[in-house]
N, C-alpha and C positions, 0 to 999 in steps of 0.2 A: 423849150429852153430859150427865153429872149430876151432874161435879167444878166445881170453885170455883177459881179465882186468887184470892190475898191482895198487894195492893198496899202494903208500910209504907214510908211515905213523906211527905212534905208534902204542903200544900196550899197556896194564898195567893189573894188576890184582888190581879189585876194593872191598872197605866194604863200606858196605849199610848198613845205622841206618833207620829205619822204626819209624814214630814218633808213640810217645803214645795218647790215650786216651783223658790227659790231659796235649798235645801238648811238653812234653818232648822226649829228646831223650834219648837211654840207652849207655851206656860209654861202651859196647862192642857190636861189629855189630852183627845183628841179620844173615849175610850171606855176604862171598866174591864169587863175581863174574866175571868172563873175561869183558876184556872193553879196553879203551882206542880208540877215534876216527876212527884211522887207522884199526884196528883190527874188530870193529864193521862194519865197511863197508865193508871189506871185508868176512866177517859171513853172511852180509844182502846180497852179491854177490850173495856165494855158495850156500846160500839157496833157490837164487831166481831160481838158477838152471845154475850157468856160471860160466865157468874153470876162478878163481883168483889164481893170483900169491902176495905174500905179501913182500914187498921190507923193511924189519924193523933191529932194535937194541934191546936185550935186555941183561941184566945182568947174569953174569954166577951163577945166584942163584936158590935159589930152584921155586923163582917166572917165574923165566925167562922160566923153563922147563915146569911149568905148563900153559903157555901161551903158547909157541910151541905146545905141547899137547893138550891143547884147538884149536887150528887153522888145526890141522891138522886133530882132529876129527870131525872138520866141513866143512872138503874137501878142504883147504885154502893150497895150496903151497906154505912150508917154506924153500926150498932150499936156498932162500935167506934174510932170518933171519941172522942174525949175532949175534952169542955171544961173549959180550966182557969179558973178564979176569975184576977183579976185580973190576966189575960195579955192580950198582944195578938196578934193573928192575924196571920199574914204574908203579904207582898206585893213589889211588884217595878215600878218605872220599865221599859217595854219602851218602846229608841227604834226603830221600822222605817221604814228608809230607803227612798227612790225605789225602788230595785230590789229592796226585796220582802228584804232584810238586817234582823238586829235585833241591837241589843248591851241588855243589862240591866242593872238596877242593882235588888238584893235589898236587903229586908229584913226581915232575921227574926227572932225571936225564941218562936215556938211551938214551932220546927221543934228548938229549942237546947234545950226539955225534956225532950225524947226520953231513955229513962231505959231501959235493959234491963228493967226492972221491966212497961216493956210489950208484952214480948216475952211474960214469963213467966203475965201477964196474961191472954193471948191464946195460950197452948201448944196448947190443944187444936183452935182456929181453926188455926194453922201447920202443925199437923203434920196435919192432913187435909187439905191442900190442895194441889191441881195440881202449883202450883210458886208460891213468895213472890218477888215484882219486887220491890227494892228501889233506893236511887240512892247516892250518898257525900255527897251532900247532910246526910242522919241522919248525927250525929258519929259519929266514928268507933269508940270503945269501942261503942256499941251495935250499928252496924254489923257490927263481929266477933263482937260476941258473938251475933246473927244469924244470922251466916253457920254460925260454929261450931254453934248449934244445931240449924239445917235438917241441916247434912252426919250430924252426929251423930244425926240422926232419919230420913235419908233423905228428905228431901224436896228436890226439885231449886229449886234459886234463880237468878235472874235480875237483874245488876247493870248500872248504868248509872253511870259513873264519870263525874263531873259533878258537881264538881271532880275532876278527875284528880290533884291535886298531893298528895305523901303516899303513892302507889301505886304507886311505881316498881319493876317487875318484877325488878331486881337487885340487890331489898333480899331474903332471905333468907324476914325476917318478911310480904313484902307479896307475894313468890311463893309463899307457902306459903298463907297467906289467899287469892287469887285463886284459883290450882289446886283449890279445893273449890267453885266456886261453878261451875255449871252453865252458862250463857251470860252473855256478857259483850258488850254492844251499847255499843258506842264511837268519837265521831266521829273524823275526822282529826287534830285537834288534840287528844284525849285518849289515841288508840295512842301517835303522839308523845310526851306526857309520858309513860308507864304503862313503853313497851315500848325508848325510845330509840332509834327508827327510824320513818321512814313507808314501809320496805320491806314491805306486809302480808304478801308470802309469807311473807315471815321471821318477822314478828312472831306471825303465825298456826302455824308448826309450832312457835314456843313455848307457845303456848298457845293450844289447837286449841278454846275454849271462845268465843275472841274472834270476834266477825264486826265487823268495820270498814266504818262507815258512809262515806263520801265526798260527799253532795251530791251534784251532775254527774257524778263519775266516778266512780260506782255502787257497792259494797255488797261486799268480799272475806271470805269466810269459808273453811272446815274442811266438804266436802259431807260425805252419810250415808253415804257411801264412802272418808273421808278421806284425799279430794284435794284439795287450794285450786282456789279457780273463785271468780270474781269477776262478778256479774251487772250490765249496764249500768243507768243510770239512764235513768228516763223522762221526757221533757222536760215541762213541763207545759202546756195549753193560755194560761195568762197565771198567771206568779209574782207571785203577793199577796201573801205572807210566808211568813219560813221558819221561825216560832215553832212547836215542838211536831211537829215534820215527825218529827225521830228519835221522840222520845216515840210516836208514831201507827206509826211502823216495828215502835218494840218489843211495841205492844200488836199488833196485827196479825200480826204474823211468830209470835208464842207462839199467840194463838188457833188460827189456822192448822195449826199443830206438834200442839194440840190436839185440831183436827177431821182426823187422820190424813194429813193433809199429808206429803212430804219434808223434809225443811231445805233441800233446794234449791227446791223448789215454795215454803215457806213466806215465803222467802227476795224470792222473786218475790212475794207477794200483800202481803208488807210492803213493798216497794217502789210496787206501785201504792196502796197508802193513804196511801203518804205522798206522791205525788204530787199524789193528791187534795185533803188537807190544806194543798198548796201554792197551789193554787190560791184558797185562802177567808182572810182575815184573818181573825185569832185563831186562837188553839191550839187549844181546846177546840169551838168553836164549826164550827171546819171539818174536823173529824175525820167522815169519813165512816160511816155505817153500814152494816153488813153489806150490807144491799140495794144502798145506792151502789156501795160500790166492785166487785160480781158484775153490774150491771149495766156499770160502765166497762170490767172486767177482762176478760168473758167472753168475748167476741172476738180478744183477744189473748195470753190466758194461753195459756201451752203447758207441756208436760209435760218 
């Protein structure tokens, strides 16, 4: 194992309101913690035990230093972090609910400099690399012009549609962009917007690069046989939060892929890390490492 994953993406430092008793919330966060899409997948990487590189922007504030310092105390390579001069670093209201639910509330403006120019910046880091995760989060011309670059270089990419809106598979323009991008990890509610069904089999022999996440009712993809099979979810010992559950799927499920796993094998060890991650408040914070989750897993994984 002597390859790299390139994460480009955001990052943000997030507060988390923890609901009450009597389903309010407090008007100062009970904990801020590391986050942002980008930044999370690549924590869910390092963890899983695989040299990441992080391709980002943030603000030359005191936010932006504690996010480098987050990344880097989780073995994340920020040589290619960018600090911009008088930006602000980005962040996000997380409210999670009694049952372990969160809805956000973003806000960015690092994430909005993202400029193809740091694509170009970074050619020689991409094109030697495993595979580039990416999210729809980075606007969208740079996004394509991304993807367009890996396929034209042969390097396999990895998308997380989140925002899904803009990506509707029977636009011409946005089925031709997706069919070059190598895996596509997307929840319920983003095949819905992308593909215009929550039938996955369907949505999957359109595009056999999607695996569809569901929460509770586990994980449909495209096996290394190219059959649909859909694997159960695992319940967790007590749901603390669902922040970063996919993000810890995506990062997991690739590492996996990486250390000669199946896609169906992979498939299954990304699902027990995100189980694991369900169990711990915060995204980043309760992303398991390699040791945890071959300790949880190895008793129950099967072939």
């Amino acid at each position: 194992m002597s390859g790299y994953i390139v994460v480009f993406g955001g990052c943000s430092w997030d507060s988390t309101f923890k609901q009450r008793e009597d389903l309010s919330y407090p008007s100062v966060a009970n904990i801020e913690l590391p986050g942002g899409k980008g930044a999370n997948q690549a924590v869910a990487i390092a963890r899983a035990g695989y040299d990441v590189k992080m391709i980002s922007i943030v603000g030359d504030d005191e936010t932006g230093s504690k996010i480098i310092e987050n990344l880097k105390n989780n073995k994340v390579d920020t040589s290619a972090v960018k600090v911009l001069s008088g930006k602000k670093s980005d962040g996000a209201n997380i409210y999670v609910s009694l049952t372990g639910e969160n809805e956000m509330k973003r806000f960015r403006e690092a994430i909005d400099e993202f400029s193809t120019n740091l694509i170009y910046e970074n050619e020689d880091l991409i094109k030697n690399a495993d595979y580039v995760v990416t999210q729809a989060k980075v606007p969208r011309k740079v996004l394509e012009e991304l993807i367009n670059f890996c396929y034209n270089n042969k390097v396999k990419t990895v998308l997380t549609p989140c925002p899904a809106n803009g990506y509707e598979f029977d636009k011409k323009e946005n089925r031709e962009l997706l069919e070059k991008i190598s895996i596509i990890t997307a929840n319920e509610e983003e095949v819905l917007k992308i593909m215009g069904s929550n039938d996955f089999s369907v949505c999957i022999d359109k595009l056999p690069q999607l695996i569809a996440t569901a929460g509770p009712k586990g994980v449909a993809f495209c096996d290394e046989d190219g059959f649909y099979r859909a694997v159960s979810a695992i319940e967790p010992k007590e749901l603390k939060d669902t922040t970063g559950a996919g993000d810890t799927f995506c990062g997991n499920f690739l590492v996996a892929l990486l250390n000669g796993l199946s896609k169906s094998q992979a498939v299954k060890m990304g699902v027990w890390a995100a189980t694991l991650k369900l169990e711990h408040f915060g995204a980043q914070p309760g992303m398991p490492t390699k040791q945890q989750l071959l300790n949880r897993a190895k008793d129950n994984f099967k072939n």
